[in-house]
C-alpha positions in Angstrom: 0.0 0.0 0.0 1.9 3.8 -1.0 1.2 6.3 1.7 -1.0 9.4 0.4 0.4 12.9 1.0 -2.7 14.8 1.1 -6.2 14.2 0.8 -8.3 15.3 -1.8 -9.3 18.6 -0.4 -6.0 19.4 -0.1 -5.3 19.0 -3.7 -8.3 21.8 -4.7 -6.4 25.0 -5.2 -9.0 28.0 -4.1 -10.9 30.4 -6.2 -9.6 33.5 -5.1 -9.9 36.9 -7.0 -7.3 39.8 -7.5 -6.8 43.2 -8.9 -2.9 44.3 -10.3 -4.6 47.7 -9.3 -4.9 47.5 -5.4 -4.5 44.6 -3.2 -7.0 43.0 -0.8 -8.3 45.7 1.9 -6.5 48.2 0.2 -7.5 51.1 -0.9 -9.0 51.8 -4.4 -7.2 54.0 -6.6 -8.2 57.7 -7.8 -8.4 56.0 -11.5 -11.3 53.6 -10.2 -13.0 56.3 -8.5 -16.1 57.9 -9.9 -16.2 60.8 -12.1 -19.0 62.8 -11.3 -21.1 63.3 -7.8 -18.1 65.7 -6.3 -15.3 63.1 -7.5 -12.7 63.6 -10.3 -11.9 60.4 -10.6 -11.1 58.1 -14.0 -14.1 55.6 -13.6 -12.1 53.2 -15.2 -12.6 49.7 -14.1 -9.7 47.2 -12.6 -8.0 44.6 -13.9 -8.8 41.8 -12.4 -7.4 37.8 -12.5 -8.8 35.0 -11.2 -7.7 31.4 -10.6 -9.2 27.9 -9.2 -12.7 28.2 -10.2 -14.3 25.1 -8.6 -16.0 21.6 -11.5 -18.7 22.3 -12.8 -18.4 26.3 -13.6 -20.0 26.9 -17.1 -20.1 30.5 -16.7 -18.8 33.2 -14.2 -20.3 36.6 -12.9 -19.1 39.7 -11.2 -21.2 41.7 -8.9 -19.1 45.0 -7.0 -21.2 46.1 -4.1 -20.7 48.8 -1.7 -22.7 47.9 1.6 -22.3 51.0 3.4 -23.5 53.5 1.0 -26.3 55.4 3.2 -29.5 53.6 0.9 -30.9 50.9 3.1 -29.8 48.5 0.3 -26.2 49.5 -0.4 -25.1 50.2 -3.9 -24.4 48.7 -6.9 -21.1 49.4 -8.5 -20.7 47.1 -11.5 -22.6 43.9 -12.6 -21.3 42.1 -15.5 -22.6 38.1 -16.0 -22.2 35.4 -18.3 -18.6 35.7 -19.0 -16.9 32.3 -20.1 -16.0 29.8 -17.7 -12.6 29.9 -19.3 -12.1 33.5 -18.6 -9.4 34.5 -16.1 -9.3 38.2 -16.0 -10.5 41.5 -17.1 -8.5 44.0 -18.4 -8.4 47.6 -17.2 -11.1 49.6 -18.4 -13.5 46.6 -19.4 -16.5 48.1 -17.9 -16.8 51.1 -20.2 -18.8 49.4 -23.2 -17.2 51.8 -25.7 -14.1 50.1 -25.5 -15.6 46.3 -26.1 -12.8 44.5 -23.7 -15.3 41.9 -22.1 -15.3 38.5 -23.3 -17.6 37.5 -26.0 -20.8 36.8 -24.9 -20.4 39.0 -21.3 -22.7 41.1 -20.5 -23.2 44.1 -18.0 -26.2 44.6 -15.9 -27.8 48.3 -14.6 -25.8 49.7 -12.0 -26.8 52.2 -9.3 -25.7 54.7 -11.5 -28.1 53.5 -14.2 -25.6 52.5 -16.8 -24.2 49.2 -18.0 -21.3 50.3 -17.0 -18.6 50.3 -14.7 -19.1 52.9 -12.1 -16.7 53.7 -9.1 -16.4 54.9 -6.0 -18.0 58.1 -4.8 -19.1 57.9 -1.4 -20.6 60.7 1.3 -18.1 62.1 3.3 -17.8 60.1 6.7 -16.5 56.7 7.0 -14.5 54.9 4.6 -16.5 52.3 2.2 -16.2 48.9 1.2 -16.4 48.3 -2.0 -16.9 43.9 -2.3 -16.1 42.8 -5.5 -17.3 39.2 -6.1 -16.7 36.5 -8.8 -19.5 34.0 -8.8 -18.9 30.1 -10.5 -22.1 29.5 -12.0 -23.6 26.0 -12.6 -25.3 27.6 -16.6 -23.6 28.1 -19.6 -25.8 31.8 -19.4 -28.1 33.7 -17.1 -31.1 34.1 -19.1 -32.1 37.8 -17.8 -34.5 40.1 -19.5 -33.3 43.8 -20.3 -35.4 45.0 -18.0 -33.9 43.1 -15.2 -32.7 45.3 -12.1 -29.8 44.6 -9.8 -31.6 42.8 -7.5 -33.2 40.5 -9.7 -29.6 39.6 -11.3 -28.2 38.7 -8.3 -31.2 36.5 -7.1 -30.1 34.1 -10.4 -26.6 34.6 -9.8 -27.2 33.4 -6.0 -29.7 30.7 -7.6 -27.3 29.3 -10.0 -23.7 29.5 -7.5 -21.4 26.9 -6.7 -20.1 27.4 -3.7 -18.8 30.7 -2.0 -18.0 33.7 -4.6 -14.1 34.8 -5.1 -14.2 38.1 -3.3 -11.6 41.2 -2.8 -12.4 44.2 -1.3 -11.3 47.3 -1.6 -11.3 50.6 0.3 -12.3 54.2 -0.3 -13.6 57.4 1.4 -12.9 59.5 4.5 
């Protein structure tokens, strides 16, 4: 009988989420942040990797959600679904849809803002804000969502339709 080294759990690598643009807990860069609402930021989105995406992932989503914004349900920064289970990042500036850097077939849900668009930071004055950003495997090829569909409703099938816990990073921003 050969000895084992590890068991099988041990052998899953974890799906984990990261940003060359700040690091987890860190604070979010004046290009991310918001243009517009008192900000003069670049509103350009972050590059993002990711790695171990657990069997069974036919499709991935992103929701970035900001928790503390002073609405009773938070806010919602950027919601882009149905991006290939093969993906593995997002380049810099992939949630302005002028620029067409999402993967084909990806698609970006209504914001806070009201765009399909990325849209950063701009908190009230106070506390600083965490800004979650969160990688969903999903166990569909695609998310069948009508146009209409809000925030809400997309993350009810993106909850509906996860394996597992999301890949998360957070990031930081306001004073």
């Amino acid at each position: 009988m050969t000895p084992t080294t590890g068991s099988p759990a041990s052998t899953v690598s974890a799906f984990t989420l990261s940003s060359s643009d700040f690091a987890q807990g860190g604070t979010i860069p004046q290009a991310q942040v918001f243009n517009g609402m008192g900000f003069r930021g670049g509103n350009i989105s972050p590059a993002l990797s990711w790695s171990g995406a657990p069997p069974g992932t036919q499709s991935l989503a992103l929701m970035v959600h900001d928790p503390d914004a002073p609405t009773g349900s938070g806010w919602w920064h950027w919601i882009v679904y149905n991006i290939p289970a093969g993906a593995t990042s997002l380049p810099a500036g992939a949630g302005d849809p002028k620029k067409n850097l999402l993967p084909k077939g990806a698609v970006q849900g209504p914001t806070d803002y009201g765009m399909r668009a990325y849209g950063g930071p701009a908190p009230p004055p106070g506390k600083p804000h965490h800004y979650y950003f969160r990688l969903y495997a999903l166990k569909v090829p695609a998310l069948e969502i009508p146009a209409e569909a809000t925030a809400a409703y997309i993350g009810f099938n993106v909850q509906a339709q996860a394996i597992g816990k999301p890949a998360e990073l957070l990031g930081m921003f306001g004073a």
